[in-house]
C-alpha atoms as an extended CHARMM CRD file, in Angstrom:
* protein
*
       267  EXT
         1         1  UNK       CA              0.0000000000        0.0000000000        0.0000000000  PROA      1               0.0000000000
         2         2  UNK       CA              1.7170000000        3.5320000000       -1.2390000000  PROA      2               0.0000000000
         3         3  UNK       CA              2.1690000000        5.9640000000        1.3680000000  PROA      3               0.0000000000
         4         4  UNK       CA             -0.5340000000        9.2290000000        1.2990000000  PROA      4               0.0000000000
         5         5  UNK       CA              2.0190000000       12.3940000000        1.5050000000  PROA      5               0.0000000000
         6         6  UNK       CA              0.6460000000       15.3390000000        3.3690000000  PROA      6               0.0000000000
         7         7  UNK       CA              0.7450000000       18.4090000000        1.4740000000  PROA      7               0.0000000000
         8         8  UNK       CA              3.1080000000       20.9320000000        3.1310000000  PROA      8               0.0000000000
         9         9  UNK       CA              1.9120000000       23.7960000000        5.4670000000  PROA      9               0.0000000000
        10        10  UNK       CA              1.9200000000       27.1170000000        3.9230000000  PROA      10              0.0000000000
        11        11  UNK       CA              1.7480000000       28.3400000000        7.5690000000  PROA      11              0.0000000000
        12        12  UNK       CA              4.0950000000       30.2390000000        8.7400000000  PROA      12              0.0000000000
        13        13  UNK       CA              6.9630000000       28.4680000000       10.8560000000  PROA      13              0.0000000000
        14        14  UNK       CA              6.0750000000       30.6680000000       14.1240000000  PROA      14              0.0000000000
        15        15  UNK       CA              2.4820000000       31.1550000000       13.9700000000  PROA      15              0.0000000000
        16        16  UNK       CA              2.7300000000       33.1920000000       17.8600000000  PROA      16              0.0000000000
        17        17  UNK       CA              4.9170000000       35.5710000000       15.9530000000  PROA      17              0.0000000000
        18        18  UNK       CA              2.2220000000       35.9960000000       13.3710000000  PROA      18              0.0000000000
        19        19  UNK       CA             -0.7780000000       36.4270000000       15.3560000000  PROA      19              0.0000000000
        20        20  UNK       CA              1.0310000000       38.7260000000       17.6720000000  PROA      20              0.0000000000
        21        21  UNK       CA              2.2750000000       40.9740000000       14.5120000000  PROA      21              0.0000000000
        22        22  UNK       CA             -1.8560000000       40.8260000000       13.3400000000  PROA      22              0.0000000000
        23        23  UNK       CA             -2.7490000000       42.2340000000       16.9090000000  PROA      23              0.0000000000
        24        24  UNK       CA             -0.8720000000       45.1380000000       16.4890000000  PROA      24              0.0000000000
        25        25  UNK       CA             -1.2740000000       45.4080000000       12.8560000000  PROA      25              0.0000000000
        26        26  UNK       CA             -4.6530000000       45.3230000000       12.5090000000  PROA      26              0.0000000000
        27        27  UNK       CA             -5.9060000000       47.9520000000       14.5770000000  PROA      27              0.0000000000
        28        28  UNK       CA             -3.5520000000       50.0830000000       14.0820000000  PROA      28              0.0000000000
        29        29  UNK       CA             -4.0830000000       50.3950000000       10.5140000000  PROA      29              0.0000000000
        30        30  UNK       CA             -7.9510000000       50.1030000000       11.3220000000  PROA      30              0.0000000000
        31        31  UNK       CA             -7.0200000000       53.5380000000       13.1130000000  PROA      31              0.0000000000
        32        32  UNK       CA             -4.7450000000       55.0820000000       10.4920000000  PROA      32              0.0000000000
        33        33  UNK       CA             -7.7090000000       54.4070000000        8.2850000000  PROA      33              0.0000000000
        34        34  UNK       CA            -10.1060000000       56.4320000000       10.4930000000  PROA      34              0.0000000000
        35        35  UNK       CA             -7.6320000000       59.2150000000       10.3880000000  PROA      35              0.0000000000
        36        36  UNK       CA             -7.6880000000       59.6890000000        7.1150000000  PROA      36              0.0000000000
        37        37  UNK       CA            -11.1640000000       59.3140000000        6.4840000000  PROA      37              0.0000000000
        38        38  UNK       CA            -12.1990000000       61.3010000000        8.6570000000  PROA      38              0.0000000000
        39        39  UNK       CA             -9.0970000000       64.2750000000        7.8070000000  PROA      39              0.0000000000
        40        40  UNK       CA            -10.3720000000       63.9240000000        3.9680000000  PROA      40              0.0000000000
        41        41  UNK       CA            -13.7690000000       63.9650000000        5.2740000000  PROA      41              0.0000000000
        42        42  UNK       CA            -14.0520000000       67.1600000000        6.9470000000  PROA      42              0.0000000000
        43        43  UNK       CA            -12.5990000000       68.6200000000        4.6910000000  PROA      43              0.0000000000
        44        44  UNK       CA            -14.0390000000       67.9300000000        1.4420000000  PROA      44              0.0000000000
        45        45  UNK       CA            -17.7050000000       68.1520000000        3.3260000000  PROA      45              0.0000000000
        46        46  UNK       CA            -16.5790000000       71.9680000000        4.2150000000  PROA      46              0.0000000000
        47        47  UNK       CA            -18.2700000000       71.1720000000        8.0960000000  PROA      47              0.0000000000
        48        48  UNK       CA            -17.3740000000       74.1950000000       10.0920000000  PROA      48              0.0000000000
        49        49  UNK       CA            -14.1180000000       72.8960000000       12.4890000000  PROA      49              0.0000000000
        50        50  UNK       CA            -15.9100000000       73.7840000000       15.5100000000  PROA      50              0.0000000000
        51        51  UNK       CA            -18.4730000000       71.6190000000       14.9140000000  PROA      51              0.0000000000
        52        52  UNK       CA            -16.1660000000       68.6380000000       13.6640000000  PROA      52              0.0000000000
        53        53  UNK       CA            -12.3360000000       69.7410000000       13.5470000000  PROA      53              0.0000000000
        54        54  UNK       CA             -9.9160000000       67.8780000000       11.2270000000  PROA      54              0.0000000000
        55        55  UNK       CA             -7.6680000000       65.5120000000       12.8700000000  PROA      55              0.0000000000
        56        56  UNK       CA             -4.6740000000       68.2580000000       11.6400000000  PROA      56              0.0000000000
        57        57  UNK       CA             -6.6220000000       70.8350000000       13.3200000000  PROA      57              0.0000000000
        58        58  UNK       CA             -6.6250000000       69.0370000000       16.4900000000  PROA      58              0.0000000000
        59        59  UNK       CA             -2.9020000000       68.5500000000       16.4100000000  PROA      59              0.0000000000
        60        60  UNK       CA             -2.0230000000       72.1140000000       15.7020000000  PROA      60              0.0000000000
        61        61  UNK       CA             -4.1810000000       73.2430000000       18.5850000000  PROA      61              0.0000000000
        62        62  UNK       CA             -1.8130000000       71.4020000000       20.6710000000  PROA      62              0.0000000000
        63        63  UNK       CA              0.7040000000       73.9950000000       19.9500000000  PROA      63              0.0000000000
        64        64  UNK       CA              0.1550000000       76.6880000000       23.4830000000  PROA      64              0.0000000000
        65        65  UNK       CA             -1.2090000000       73.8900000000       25.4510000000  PROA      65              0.0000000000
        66        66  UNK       CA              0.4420000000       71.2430000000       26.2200000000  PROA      66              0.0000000000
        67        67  UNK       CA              1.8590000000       72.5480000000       29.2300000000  PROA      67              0.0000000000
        68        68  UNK       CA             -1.4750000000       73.1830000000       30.5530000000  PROA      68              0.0000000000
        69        69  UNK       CA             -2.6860000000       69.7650000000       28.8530000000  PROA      69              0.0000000000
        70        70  UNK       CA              0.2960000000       68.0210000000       31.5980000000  PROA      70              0.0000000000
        71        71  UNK       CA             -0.6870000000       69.4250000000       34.4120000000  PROA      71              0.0000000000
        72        72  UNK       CA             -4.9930000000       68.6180000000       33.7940000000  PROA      72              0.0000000000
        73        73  UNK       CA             -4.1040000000       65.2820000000       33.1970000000  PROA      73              0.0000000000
        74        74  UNK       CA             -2.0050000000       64.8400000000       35.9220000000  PROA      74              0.0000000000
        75        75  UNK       CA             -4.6710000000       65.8520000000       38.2080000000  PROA      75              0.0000000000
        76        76  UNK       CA             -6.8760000000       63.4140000000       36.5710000000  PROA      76              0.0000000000
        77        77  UNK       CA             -4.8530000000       60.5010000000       36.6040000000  PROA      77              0.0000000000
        78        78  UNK       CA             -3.4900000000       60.4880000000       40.0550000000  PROA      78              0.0000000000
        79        79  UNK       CA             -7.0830000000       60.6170000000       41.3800000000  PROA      79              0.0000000000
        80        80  UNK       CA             -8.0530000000       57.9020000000       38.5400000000  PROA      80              0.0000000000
        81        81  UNK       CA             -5.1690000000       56.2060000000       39.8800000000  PROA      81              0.0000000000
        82        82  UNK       CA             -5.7320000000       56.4170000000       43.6300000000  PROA      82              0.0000000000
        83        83  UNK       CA             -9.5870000000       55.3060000000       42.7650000000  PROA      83              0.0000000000
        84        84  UNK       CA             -8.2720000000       52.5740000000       40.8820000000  PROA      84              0.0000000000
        85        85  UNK       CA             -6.0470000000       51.2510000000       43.5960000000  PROA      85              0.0000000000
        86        86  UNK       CA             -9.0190000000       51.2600000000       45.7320000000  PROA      86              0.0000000000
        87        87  UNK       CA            -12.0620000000       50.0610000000       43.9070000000  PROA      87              0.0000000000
        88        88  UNK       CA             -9.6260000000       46.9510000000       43.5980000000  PROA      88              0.0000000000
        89        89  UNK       CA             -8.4320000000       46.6970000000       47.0380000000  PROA      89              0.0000000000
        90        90  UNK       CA            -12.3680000000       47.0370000000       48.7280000000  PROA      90              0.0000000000
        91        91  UNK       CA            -13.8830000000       44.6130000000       45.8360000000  PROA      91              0.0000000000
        92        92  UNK       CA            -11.1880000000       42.2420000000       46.5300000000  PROA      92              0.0000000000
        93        93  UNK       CA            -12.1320000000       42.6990000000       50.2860000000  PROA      93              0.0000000000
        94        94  UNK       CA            -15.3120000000       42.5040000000       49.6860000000  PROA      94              0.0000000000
        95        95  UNK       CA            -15.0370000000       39.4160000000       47.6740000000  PROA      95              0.0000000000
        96        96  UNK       CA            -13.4400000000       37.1540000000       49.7800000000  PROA      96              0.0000000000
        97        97  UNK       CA            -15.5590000000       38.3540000000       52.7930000000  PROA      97              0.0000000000
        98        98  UNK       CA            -19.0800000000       37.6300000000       51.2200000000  PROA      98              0.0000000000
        99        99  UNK       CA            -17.4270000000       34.7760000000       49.5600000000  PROA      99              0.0000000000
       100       100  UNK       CA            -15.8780000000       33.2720000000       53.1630000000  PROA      100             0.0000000000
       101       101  UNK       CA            -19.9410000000       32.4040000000       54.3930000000  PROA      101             0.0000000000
       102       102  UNK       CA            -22.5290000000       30.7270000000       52.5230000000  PROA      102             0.0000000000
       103       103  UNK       CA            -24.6530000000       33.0050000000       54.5350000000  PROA      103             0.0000000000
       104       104  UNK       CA            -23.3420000000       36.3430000000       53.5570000000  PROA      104             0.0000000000
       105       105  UNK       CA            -22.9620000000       35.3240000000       50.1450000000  PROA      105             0.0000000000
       106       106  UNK       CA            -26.5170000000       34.1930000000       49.5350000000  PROA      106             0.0000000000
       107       107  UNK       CA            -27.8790000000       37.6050000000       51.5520000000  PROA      107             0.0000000000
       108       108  UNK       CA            -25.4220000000       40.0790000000       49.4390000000  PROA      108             0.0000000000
       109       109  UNK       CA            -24.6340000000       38.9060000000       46.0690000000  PROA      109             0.0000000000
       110       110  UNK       CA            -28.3190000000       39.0850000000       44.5310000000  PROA      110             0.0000000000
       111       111  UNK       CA            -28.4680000000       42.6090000000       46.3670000000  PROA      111             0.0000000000
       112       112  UNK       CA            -24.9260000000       43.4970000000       44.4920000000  PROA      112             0.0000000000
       113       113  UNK       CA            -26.4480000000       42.6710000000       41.4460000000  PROA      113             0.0000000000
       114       114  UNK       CA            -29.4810000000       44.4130000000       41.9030000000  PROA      114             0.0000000000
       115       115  UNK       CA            -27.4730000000       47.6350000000       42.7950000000  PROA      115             0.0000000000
       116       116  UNK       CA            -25.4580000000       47.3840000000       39.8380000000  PROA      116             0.0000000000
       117       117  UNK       CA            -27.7320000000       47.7840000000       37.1460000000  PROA      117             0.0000000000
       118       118  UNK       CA            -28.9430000000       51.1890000000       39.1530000000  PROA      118             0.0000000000
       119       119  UNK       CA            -27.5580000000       54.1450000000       36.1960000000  PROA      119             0.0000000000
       120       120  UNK       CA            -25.0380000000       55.4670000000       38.7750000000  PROA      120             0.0000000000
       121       121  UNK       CA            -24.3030000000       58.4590000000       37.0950000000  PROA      121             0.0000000000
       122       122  UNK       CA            -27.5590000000       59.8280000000       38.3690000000  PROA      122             0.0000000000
       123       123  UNK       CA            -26.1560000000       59.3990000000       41.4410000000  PROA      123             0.0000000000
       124       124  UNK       CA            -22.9380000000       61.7270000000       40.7090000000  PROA      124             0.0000000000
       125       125  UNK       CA            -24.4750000000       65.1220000000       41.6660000000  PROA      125             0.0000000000
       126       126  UNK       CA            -25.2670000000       63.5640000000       45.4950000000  PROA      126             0.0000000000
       127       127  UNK       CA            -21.7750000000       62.7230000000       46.1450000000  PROA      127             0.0000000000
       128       128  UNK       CA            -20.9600000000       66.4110000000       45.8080000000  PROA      128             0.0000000000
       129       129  UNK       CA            -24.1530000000       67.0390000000       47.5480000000  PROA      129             0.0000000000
       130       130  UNK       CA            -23.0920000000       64.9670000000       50.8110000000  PROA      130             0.0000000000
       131       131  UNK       CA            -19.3090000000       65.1650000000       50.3080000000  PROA      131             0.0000000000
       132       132  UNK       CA            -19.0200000000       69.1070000000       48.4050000000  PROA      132             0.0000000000
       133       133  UNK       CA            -17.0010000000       69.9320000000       45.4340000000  PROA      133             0.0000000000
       134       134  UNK       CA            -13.3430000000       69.2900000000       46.5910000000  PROA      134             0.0000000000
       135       135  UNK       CA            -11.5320000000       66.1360000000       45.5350000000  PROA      135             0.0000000000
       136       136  UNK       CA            -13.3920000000       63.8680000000       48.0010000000  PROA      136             0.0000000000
       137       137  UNK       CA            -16.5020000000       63.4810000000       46.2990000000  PROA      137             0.0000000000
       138       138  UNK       CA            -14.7260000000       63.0140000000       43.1530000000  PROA      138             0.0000000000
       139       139  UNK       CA            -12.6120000000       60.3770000000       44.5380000000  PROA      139             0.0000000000
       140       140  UNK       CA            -15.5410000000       58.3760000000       46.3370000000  PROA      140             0.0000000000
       141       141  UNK       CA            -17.9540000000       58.0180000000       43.2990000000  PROA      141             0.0000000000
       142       142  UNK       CA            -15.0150000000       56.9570000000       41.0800000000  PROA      142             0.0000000000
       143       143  UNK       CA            -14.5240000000       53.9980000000       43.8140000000  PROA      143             0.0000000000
       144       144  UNK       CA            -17.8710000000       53.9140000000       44.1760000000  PROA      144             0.0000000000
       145       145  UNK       CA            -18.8450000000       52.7870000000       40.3490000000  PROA      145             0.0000000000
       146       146  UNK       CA            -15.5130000000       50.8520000000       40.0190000000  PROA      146             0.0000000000
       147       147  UNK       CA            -16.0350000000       48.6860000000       43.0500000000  PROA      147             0.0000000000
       148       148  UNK       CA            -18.6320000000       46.9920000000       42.0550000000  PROA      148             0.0000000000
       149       149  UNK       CA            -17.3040000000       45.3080000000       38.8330000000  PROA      149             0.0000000000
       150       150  UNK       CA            -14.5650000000       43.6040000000       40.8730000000  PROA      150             0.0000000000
       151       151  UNK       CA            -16.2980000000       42.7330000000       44.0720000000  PROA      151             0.0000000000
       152       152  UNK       CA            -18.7800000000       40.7060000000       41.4630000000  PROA      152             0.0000000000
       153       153  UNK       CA            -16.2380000000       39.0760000000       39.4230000000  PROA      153             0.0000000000
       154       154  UNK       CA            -14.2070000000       38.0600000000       41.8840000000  PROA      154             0.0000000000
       155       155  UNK       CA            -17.1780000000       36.5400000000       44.1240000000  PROA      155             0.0000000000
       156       156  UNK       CA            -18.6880000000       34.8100000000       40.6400000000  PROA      156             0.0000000000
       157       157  UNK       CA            -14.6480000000       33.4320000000       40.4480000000  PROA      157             0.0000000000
       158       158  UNK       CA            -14.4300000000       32.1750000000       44.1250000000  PROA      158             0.0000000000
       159       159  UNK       CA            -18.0240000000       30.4800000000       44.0720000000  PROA      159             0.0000000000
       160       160  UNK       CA            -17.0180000000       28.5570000000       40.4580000000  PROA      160             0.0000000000
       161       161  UNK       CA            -13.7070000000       27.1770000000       41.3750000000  PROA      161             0.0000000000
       162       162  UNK       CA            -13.4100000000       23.4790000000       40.0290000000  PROA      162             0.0000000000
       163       163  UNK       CA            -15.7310000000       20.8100000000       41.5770000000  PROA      163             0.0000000000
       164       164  UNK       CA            -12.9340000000       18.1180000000       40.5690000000  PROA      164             0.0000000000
       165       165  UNK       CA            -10.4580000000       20.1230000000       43.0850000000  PROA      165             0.0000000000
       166       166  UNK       CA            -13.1070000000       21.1970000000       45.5950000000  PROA      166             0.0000000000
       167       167  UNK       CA            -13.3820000000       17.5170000000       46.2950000000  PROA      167             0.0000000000
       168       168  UNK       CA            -10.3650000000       16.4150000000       46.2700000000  PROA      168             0.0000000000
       169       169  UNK       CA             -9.6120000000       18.9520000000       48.7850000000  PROA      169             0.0000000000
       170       170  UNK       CA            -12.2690000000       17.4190000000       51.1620000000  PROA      170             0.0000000000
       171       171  UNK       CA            -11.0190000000       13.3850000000       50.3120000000  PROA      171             0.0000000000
       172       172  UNK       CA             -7.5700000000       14.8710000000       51.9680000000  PROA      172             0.0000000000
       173       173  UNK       CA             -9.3880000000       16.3340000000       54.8210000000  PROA      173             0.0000000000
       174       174  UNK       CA             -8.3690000000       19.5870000000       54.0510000000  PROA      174             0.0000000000
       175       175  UNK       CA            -10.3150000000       22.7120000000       56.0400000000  PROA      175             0.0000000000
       176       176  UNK       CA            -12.9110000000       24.9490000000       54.4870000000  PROA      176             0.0000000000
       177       177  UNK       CA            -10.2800000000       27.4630000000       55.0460000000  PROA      177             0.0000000000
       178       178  UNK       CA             -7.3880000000       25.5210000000       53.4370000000  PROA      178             0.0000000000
       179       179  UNK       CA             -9.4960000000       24.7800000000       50.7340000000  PROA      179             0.0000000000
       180       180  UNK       CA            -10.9210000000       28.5080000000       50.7500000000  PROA      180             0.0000000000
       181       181  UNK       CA             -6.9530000000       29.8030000000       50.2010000000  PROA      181             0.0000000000
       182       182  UNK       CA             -5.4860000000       26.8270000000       48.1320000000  PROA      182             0.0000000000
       183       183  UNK       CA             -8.4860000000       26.4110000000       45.5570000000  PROA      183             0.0000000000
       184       184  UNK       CA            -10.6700000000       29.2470000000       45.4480000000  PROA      184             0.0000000000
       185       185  UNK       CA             -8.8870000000       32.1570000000       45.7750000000  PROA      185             0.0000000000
       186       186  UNK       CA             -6.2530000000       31.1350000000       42.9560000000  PROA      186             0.0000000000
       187       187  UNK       CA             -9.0280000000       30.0490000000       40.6820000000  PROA      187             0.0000000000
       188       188  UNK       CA            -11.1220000000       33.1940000000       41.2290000000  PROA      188             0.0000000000
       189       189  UNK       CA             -7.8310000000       35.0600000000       40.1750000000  PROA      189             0.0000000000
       190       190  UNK       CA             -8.1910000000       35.5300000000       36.5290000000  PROA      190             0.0000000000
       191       191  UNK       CA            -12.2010000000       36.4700000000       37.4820000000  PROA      191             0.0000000000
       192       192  UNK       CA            -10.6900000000       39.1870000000       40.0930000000  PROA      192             0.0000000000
       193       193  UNK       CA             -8.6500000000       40.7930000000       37.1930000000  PROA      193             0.0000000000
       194       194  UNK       CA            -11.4090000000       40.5430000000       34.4680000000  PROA      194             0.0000000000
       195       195  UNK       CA            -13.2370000000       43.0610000000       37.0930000000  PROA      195             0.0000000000
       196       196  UNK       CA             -9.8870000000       44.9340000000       37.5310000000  PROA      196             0.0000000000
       197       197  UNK       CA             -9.6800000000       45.9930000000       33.3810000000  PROA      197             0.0000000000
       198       198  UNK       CA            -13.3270000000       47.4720000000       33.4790000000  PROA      198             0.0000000000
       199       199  UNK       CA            -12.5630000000       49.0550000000       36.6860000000  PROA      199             0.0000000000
       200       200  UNK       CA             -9.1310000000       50.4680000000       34.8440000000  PROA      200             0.0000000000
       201       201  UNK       CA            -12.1270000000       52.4200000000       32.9550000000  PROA      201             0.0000000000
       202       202  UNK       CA            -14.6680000000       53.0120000000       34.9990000000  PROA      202             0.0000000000
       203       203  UNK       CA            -12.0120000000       55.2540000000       37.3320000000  PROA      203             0.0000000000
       204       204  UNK       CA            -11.2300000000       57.3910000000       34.4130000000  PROA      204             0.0000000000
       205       205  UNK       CA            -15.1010000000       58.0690000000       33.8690000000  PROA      205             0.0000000000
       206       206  UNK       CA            -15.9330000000       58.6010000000       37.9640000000  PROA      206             0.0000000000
       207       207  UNK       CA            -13.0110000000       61.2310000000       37.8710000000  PROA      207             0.0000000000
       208       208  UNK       CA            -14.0460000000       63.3140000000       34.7540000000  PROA      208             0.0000000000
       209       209  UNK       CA            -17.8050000000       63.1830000000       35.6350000000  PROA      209             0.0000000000
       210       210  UNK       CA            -17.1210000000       64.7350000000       39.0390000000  PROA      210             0.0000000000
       211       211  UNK       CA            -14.6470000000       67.1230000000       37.2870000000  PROA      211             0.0000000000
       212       212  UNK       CA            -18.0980000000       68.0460000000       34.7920000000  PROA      212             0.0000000000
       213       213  UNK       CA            -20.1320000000       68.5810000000       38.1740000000  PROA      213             0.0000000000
       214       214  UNK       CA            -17.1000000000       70.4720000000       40.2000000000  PROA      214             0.0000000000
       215       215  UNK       CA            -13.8600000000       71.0040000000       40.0570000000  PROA      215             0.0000000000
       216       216  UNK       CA            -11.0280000000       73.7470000000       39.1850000000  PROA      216             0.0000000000
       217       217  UNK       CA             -8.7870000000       71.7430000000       37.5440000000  PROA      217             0.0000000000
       218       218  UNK       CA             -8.6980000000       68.0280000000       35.5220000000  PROA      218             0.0000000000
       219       219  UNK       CA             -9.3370000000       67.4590000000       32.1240000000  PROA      219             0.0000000000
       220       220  UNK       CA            -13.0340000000       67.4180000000       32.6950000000  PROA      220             0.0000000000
       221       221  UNK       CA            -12.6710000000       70.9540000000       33.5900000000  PROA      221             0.0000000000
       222       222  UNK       CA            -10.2320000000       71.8280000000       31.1960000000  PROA      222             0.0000000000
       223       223  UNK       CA            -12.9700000000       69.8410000000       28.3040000000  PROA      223             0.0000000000
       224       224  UNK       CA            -15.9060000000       72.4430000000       30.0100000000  PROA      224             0.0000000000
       225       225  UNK       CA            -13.3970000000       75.0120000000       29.6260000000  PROA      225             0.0000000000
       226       226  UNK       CA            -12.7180000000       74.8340000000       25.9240000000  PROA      226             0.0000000000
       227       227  UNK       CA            -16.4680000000       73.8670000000       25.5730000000  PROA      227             0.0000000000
       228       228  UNK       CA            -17.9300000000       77.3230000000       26.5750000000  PROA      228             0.0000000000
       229       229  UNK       CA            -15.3860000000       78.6500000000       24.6630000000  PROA      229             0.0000000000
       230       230  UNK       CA            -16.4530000000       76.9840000000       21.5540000000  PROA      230             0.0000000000
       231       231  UNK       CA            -12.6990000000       75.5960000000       20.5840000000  PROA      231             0.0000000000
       232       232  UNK       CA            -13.7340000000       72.3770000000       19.9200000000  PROA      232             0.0000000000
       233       233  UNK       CA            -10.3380000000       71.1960000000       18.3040000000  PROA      233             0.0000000000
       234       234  UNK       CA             -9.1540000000       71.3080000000       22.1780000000  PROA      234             0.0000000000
       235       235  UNK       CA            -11.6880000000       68.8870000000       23.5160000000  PROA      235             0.0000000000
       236       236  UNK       CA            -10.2810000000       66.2540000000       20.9830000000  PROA      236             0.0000000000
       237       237  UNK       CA             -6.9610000000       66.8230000000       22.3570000000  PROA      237             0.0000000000
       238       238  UNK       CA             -8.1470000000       66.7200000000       25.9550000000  PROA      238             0.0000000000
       239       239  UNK       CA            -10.0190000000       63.7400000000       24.7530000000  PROA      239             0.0000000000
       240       240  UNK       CA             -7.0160000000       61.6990000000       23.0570000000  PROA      240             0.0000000000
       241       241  UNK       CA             -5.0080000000       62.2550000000       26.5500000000  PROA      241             0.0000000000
       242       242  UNK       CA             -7.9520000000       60.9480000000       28.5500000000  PROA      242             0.0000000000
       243       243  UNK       CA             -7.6110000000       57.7000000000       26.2800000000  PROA      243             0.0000000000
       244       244  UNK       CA             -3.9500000000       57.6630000000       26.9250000000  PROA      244             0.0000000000
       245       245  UNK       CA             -4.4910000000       57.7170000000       30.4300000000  PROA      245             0.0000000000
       246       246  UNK       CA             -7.4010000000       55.2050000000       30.0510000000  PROA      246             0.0000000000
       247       247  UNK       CA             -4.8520000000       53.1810000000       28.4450000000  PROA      247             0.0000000000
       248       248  UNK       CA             -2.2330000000       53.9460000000       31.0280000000  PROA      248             0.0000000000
       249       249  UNK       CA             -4.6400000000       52.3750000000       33.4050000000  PROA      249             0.0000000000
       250       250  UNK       CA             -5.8340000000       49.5170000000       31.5920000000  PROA      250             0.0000000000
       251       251  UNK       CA             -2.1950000000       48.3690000000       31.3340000000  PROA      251             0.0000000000
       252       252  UNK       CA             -1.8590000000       48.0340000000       34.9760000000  PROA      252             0.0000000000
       253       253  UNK       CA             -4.4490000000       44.9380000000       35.5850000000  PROA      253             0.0000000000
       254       254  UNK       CA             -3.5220000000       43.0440000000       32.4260000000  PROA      254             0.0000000000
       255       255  UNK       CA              0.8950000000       43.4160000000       33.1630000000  PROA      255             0.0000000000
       256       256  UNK       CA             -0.3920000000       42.3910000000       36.8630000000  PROA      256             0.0000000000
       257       257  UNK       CA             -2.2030000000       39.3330000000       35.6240000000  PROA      257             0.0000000000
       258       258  UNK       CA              0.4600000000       38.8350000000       32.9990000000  PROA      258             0.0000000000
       259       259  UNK       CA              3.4190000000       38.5020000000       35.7730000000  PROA      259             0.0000000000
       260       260  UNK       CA              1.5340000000       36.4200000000       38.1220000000  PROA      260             0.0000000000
       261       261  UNK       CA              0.7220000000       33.7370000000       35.2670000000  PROA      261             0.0000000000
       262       262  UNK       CA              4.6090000000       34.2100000000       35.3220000000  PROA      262             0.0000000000
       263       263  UNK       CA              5.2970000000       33.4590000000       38.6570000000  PROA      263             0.0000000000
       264       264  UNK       CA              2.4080000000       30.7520000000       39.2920000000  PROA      264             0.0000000000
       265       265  UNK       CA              4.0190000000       28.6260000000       36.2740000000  PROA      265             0.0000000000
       266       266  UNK       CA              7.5090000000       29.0820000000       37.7710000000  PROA      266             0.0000000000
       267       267  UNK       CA              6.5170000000       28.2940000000       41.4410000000  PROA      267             0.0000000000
């Protein structure tokens, strides 16, 4: 009986390599496409630029601001930052409280729920109402609408760790708590940092909404600023270095995640 040859791959040799090079590739030129659509676009369509500036008209209008473009966004990011830090730290707390008693998981988690589909923006103009207009309020409703996403992930993580594991746990005669710290909690992990990225975002949005309501400084100011103004070209700049810092943020969970995949695989 003859011998069926394969046809060779046409793959490439190092198909990471290639799919990494498409994950940069592609939306990057998705965005360079945008660009330039939308540069040829407002500009061929004649629409006024302070109803929809050119993307070159928003880059000259950084020339005179930039300086004052650092020091908004540095005002918004620490605060993003700080609210960031603790959204995580109180979900996490949270978490592995509610999580820790069958009790006070069953008599909080529904509520949790419940609470988050509330439209919490409506609730932005009472935290200056109860707390006033200095950084404070600002601070406490970005925590506020950033908790929640990682106090729910990581208690949806923690109460689906593996049956197979769970059991063996209890065969051993391990503890609840043993099995609490050994099983759940590393299992409820990648769940605690899938609520950490849309935290990364929701900060950024708690900070510039207060910043809309009151503040004296921040890009949300600075965007209210330009607004009454009419210099519209400046809101897409203040815009584009809100996404930076959104970015900024964003990296923080998934390098975080990304090193302790690191570390558990080399432990």
């Amino acid at each position: 009986m003859s011998e069926i040859s394969l046809p060779r791959s046409t793959s490439p040799r190092n198909p990471r390599i290639s799919d990494a090079s498409l994950s940069v590739l592609l939306p990057v030129g998705l965005a360079v496409f945008v660009l330039v659509a939308w540069q040829i676009g407002a500009k061929v369509s004649g629409i006024s630029p302070v109803i929809l500036p050119a993307p070159s008209d928003i880059l000259a209008s950084y020339n005179g601001i930039v300086g004052d473009l650092a020091h908004q966004s540095v005002a918004t990011g620490s605060e993003a930052f700080f609210a960031f830090f603790l959204s995580c730290f109180f979900g996490l707390i949270t978490a592995l409280v509610l999580s820790s008693s069958v009790i006070l998981f069953e008599t909080f988690y529904p509520n949790l729920v419940v609470f988050q589909i509330i439209p919490k923006i409506a609730l932005a103009p009472l935290f200056t109402f109860w707390l006033g207009i200095g950084a404070t309020s600002r601070l406490s409703y970005a925590v506020f609408i950033s908790f929640f996403p990682v106090a729910l992930a990581t208690m949806t993580g923690l109460s689906r760790a593996d049956a197979g594991a769970l059991r063996l746990c209890r065969a051993a005669g391990a503890t609840r708590w043993q099995t609490f710290f050994h099983v759940q909690i590393p299992y409820s992990l990648p769940y605690f940092f899938s609520g950490a990225k849309v935290a990364a975002t929701l900060s950024i949005i708690g900070i510039v909404i207060g910043e809309f309501i009151s503040a004296n400084e921040g890009l949300g100011y600075f965007i209210l600023r330009a607004q009454s103004y009419g210099q519209t070209s400046k809101i897409f700049a203040a815009l584009s270095v809100l996404c930076g810092l959104g970015l900024l943020l964003y990296v923080l969970p998934v390098q975080g995640e990304r090193m302790l995949r690191k570390w558990w695989r080399g432990s």
